[in-house]
Every structure is written in structure tokens, then in C-alpha cells.
N, C-alpha and C positions, 0 to 999 in steps of 0.2 A: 586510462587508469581506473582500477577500478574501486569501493566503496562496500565495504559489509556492515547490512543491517539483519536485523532480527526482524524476521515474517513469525508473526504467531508461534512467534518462542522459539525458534527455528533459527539458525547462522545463514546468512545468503549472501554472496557477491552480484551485484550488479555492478552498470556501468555508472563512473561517477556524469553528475550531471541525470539520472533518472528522476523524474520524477512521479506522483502516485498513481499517475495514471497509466503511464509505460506500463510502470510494474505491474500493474491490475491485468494490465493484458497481458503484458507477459505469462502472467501465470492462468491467463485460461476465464478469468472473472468475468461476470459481468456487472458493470456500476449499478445496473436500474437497482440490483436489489444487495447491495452492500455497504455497508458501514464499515468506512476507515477511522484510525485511531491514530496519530503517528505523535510517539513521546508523550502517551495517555489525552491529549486533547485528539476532540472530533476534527475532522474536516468535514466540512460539506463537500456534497458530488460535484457542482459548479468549482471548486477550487483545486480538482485533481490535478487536472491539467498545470494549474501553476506552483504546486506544491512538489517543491525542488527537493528530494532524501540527502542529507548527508551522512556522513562516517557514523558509525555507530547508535543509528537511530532505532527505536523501536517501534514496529507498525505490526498493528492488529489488523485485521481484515475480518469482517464477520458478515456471512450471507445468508439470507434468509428463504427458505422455502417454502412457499404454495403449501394451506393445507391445515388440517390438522390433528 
């Protein structure tokens, strides 16, 4: 079964049961340098793994690049 959230304002189906970390990798990310947001509160990188998405949630993702 699957579950749509909004990536960065964006419609997405994952599978249900993902949680933020899948999704991170699914999409290519990497944690060292990103900040998640899911239904406007932060997650910490330690709590990806157990931070379960469900229906209708809303996650920001934001990476930061080297530099200036």
C-alpha cells in the first residue's frame, strides 16, 4: 500500500511504512549535510531511521553546500 506525501512542495507516493531515512536515500541525499523538516518540526539525523511518514505529511529536505 502505498502513502503520498509532499517532498519540498512536491506530491510523492512512497511505500507505506517508509520512513525518513529510506526516503533520503531514495532520493539520492545524503544526511551528513541535510536538514529535515516533516509537518514543520525539525528531526534530528539520529532520529531518521525511526521517523515512520505517514499519509499526507509534509517534509522539507534542505542541503547545504561547501563554500561560499
Amino acid at each position: 500500500m502505498s502513502i503520498t506525501l509532499t517532498v519540498n512542495g512536491e506530491s510523492k507516493s512512497v511505500d507505506g511504512g517508509t520512513t525518513l531515512a529510506s526516503l533520503v536515500e531514495e532520493l539520492g541525499l545524503t544526511i551528513d549535510s541535510l536538514v529535515a523538516l516533516v509537518n514543520e518540526e525539525v528531526v534530528e539525523r539520529t532520529q531518521f531511521a525511526d521517523t515512520a511518514l505517514s499519509e499526507g505529511d509534509q517534509v522539507e529536505l534542505v542541503t547545504f553546500l561547501p563554500g561560499g
